[in-house]
Z-matrix of the N, CA and C atoms (Angstrom, degrees):
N
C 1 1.451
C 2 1.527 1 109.07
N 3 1.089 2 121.85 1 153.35
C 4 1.447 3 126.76 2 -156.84
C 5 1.674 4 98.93 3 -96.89
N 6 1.273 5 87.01 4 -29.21
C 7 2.278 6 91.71 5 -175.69
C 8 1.467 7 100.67 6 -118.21
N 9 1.090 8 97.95 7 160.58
C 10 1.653 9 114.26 8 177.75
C 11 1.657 10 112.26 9 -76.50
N 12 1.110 11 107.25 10 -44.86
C 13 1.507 12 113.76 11 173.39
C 14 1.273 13 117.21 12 -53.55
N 15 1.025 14 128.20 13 -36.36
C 16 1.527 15 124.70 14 -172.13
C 17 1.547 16 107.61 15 -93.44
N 18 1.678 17 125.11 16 161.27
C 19 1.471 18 143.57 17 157.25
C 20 1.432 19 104.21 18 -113.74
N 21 0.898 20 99.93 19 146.45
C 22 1.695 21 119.53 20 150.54
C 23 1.501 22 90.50 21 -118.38
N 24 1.441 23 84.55 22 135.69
C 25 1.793 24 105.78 23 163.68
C 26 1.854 25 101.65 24 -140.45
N 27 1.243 26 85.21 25 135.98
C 28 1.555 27 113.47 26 -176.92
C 29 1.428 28 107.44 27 -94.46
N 30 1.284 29 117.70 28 108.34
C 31 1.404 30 121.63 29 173.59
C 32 1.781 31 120.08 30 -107.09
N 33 1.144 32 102.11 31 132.45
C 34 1.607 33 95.70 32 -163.09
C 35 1.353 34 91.38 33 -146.60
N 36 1.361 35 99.61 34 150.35
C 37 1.788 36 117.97 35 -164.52
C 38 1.894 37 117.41 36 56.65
N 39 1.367 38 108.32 37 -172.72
C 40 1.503 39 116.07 38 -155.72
C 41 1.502 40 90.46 39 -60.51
N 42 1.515 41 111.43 40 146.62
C 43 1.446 42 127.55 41 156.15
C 44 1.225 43 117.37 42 -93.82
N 45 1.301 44 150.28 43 58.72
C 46 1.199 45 168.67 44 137.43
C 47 1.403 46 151.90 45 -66.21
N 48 1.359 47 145.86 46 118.21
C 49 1.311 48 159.25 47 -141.18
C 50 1.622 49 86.21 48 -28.92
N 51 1.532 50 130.03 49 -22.53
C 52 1.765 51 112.91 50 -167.55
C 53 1.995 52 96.05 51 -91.45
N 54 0.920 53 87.26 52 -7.42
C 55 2.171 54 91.70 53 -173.21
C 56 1.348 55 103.24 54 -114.86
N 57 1.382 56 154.07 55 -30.34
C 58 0.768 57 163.84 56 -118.21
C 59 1.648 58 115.89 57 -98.47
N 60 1.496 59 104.29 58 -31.20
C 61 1.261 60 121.07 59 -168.80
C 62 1.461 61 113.18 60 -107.89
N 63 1.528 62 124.56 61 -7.29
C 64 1.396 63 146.90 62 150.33
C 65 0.547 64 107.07 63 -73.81
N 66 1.679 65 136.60 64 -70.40
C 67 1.538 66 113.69 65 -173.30
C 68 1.622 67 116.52 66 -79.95
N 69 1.281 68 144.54 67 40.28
C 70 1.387 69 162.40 68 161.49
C 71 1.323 70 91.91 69 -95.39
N 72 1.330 71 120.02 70 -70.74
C 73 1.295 72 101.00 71 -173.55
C 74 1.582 73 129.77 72 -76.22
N 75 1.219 74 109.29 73 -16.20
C 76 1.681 75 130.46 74 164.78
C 77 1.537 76 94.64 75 -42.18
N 78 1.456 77 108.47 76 -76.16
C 79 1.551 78 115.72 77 178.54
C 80 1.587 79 118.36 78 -39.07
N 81 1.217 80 120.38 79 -55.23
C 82 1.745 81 127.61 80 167.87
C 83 1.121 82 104.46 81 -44.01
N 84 1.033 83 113.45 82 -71.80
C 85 1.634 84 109.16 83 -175.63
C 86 1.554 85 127.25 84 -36.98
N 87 1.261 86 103.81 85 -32.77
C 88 1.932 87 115.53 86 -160.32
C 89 1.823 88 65.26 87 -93.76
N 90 0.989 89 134.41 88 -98.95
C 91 1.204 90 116.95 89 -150.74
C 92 1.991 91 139.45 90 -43.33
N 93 1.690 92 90.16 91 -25.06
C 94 1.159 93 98.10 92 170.12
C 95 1.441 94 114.14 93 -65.00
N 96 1.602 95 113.87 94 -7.32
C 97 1.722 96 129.51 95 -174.75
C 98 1.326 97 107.46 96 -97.14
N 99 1.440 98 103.21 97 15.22
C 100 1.413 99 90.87 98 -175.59
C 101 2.021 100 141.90 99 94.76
N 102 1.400 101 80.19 100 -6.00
C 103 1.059 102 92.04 101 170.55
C 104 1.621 103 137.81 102 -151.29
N 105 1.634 104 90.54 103 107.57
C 106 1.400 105 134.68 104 179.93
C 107 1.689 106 122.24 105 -39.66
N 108 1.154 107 107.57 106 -1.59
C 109 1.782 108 112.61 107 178.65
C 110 1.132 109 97.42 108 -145.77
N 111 2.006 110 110.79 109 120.52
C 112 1.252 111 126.49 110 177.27
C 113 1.050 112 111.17 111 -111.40
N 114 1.565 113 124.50 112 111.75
C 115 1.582 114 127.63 113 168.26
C 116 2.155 115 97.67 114 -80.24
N 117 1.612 116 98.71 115 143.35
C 118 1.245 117 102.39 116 -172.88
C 119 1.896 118 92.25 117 -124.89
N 120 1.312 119 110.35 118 105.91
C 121 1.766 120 106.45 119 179.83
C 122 1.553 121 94.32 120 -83.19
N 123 1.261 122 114.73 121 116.80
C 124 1.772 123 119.31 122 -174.98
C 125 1.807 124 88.54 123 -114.40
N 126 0.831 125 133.60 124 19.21
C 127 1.655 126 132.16 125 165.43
C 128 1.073 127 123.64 126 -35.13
N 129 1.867 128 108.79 127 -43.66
C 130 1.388 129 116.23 128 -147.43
C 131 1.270 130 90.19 129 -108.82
N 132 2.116 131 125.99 130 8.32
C 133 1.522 132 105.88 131 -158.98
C 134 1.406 133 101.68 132 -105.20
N 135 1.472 134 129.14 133 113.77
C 136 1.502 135 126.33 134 -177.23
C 137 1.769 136 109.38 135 -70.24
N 138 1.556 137 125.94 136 -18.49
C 139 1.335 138 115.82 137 -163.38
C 140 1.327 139 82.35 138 -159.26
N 141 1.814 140 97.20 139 134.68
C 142 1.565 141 104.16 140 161.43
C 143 1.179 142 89.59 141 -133.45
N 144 1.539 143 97.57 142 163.93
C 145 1.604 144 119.43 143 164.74
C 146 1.553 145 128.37 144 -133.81
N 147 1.363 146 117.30 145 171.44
C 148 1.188 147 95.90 146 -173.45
C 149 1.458 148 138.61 147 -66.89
N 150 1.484 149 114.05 148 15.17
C 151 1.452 150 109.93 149 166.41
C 152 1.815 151 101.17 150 -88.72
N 153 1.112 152 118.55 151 -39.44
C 154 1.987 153 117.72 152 153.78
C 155 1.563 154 115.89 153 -30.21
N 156 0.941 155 108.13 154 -21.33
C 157 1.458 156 107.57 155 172.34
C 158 1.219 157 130.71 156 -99.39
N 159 1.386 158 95.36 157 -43.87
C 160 1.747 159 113.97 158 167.23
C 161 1.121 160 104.94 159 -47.91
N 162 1.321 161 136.15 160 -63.17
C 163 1.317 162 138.42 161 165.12
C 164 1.447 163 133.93 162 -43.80
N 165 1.067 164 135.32 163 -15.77
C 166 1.509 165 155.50 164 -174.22
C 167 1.225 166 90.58 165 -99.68
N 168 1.357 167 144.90 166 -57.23
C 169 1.621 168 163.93 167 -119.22
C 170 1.795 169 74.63 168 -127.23
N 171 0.582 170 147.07 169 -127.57
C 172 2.053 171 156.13 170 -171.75
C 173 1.864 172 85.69 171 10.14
N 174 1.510 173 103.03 172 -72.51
C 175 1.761 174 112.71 173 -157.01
C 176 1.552 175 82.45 174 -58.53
N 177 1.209 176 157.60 175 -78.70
C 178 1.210 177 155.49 176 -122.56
C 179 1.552 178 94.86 177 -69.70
N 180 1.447 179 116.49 178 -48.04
C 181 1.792 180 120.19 179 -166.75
C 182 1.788 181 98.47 180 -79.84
N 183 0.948 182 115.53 181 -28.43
C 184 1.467 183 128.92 182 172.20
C 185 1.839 184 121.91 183 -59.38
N 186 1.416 185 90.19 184 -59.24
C 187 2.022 186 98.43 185 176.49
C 188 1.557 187 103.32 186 -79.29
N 189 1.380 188 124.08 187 -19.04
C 190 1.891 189 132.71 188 -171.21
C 191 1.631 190 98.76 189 -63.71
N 192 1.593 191 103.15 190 -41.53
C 193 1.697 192 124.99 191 -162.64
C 194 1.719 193 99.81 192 -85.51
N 195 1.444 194 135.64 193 6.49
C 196 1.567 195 135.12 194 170.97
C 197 1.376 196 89.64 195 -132.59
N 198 1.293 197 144.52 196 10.50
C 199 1.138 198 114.10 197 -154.59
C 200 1.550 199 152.57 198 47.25
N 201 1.304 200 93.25 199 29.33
C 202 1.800 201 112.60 200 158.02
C 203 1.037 202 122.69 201 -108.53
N 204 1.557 203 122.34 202 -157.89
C 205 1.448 204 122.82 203 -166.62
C 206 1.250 205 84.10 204 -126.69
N 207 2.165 206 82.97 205 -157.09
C 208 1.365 207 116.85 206 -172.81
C 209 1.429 208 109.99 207 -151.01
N 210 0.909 209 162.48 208 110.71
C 211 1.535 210 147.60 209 176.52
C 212 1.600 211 108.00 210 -121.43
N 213 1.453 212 121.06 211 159.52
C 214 1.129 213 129.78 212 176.92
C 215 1.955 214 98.62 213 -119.88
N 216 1.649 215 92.22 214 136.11
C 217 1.644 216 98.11 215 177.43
C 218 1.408 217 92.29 216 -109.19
N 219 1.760 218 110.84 217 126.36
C 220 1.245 219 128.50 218 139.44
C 221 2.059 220 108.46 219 59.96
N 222 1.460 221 108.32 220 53.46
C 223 1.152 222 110.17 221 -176.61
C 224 1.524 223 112.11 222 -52.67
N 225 1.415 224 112.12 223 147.05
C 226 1.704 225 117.26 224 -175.34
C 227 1.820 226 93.49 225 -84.71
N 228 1.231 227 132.30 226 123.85
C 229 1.340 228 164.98 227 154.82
C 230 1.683 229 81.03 228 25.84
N 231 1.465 230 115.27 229 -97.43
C 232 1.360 231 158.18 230 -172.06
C 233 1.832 232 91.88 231 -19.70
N 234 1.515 233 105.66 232 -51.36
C 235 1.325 234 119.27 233 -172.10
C 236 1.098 235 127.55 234 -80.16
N 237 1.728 236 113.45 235 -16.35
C 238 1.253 237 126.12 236 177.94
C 239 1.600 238 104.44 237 -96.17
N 240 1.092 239 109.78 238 -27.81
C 241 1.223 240 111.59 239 171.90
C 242 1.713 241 113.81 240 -62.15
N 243 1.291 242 125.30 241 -65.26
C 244 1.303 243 129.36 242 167.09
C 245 1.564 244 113.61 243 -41.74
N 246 1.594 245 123.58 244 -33.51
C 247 1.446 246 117.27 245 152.20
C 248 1.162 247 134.20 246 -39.09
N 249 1.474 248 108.57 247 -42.66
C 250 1.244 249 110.19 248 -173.46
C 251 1.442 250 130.46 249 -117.62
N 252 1.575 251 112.91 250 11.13
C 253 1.348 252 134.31 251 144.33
C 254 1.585 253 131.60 252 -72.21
N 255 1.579 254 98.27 253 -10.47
C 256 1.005 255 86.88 254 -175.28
C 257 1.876 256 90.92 255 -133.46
N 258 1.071 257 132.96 256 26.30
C 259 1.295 258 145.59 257 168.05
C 260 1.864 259 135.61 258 73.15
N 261 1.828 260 62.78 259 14.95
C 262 1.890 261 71.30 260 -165.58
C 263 1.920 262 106.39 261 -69.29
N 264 1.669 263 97.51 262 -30.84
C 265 1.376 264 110.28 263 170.74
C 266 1.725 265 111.12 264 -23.20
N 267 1.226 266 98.40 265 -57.46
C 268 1.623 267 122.19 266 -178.82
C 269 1.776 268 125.75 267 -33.20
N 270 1.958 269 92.31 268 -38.23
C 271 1.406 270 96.99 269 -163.62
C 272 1.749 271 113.91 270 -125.92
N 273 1.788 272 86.13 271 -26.77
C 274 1.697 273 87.72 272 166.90
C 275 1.665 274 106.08 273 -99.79
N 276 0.878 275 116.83 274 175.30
C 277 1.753 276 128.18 275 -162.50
C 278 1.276 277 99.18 276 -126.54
N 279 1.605 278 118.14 277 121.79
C 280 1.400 279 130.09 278 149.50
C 281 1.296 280 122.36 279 -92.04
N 282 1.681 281 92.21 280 149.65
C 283 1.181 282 95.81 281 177.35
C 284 1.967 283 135.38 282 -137.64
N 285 1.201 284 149.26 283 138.12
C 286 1.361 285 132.78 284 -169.19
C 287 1.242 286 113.50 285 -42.49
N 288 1.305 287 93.95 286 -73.50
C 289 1.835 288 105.61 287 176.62
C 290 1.425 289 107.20 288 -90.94
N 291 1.757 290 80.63 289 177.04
C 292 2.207 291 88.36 290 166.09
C 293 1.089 292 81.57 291 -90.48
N 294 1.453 293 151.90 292 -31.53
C 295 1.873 294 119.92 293 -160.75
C 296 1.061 295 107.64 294 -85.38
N 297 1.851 296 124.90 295 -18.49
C 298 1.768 297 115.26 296 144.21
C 299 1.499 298 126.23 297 -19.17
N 300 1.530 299 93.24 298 -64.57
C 301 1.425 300 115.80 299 -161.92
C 302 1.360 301 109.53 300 -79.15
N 303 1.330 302 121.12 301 -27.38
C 304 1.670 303 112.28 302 165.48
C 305 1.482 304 122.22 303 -102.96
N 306 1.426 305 117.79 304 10.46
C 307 1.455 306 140.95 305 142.16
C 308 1.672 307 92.93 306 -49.25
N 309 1.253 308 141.23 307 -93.30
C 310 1.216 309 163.82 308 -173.72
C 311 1.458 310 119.05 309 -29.59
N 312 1.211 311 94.67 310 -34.91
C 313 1.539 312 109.68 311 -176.75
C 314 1.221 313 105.37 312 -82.17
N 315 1.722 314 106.37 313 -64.05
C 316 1.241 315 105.25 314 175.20
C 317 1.442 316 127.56 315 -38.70
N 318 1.624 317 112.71 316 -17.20
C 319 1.859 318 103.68 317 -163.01
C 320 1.452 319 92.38 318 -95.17
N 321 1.388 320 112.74 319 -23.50
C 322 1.552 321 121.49 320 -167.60
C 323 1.443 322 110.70 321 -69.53
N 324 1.334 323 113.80 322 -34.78
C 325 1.649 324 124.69 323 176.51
C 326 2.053 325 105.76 324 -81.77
N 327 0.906 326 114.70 325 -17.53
C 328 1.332 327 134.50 326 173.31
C 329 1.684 328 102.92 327 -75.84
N 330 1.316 329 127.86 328 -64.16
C 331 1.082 330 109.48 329 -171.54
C 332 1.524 331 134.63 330 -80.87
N 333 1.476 332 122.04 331 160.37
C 334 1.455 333 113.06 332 -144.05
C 335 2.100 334 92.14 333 -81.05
């Protein structure tokens, strides 16, 4: 990552009540390090569920409260779909690439 503030975290395989609680704290951790903008690469995730969300929805109310973000890299079909049935599409931001997603950031820390 080019800035200190930001993570990329690579998520690969099901996001579900058995993963769900690792990567919560995966996420704590990068932020307890300081850094306030979480890129989430969900590429590799064929099935989420609703603890995958809880978590996306937690990190989003979590980085809102330091003033960072949240972005989603390149949701797998199945996953973007469950984004946007259930509205999260709405509030967290996907994106193609990560240099999408830190395109975005960057303008967001840019504006007054």
């Amino acid at each position: 990552m080019p800035r200190e503030d930001v993570a990329l975290v690579t998520v690969k395989g099901f996001l579900d009540v058995d993963t769900a609680t690792e990567l919560h704290h995966h996420l704590a951790n990068q932020m307890h390090h300081g850094r306030q903008h979480l890129l989430l690469d969900l590429s590799e995730v064929p099935f989420m569920d609703s603890s995958g969300i809880n978590i996306i929805l937690n990190a989003y109310k979590e980085t809102r409260q330091v003033g960072g973000s949240i972005g989603l890299i390149d949701p797998a079909p199945a996953v973007q779909r469950i984004l946007d049935l259930t509205g999260v599409s709405l509030t967290v931001p996907s994106y193609k690439t990560v240099q999408d997603a830190l395109d975005d950031t960057g303008d967001a820390l840019s504006r007054p």
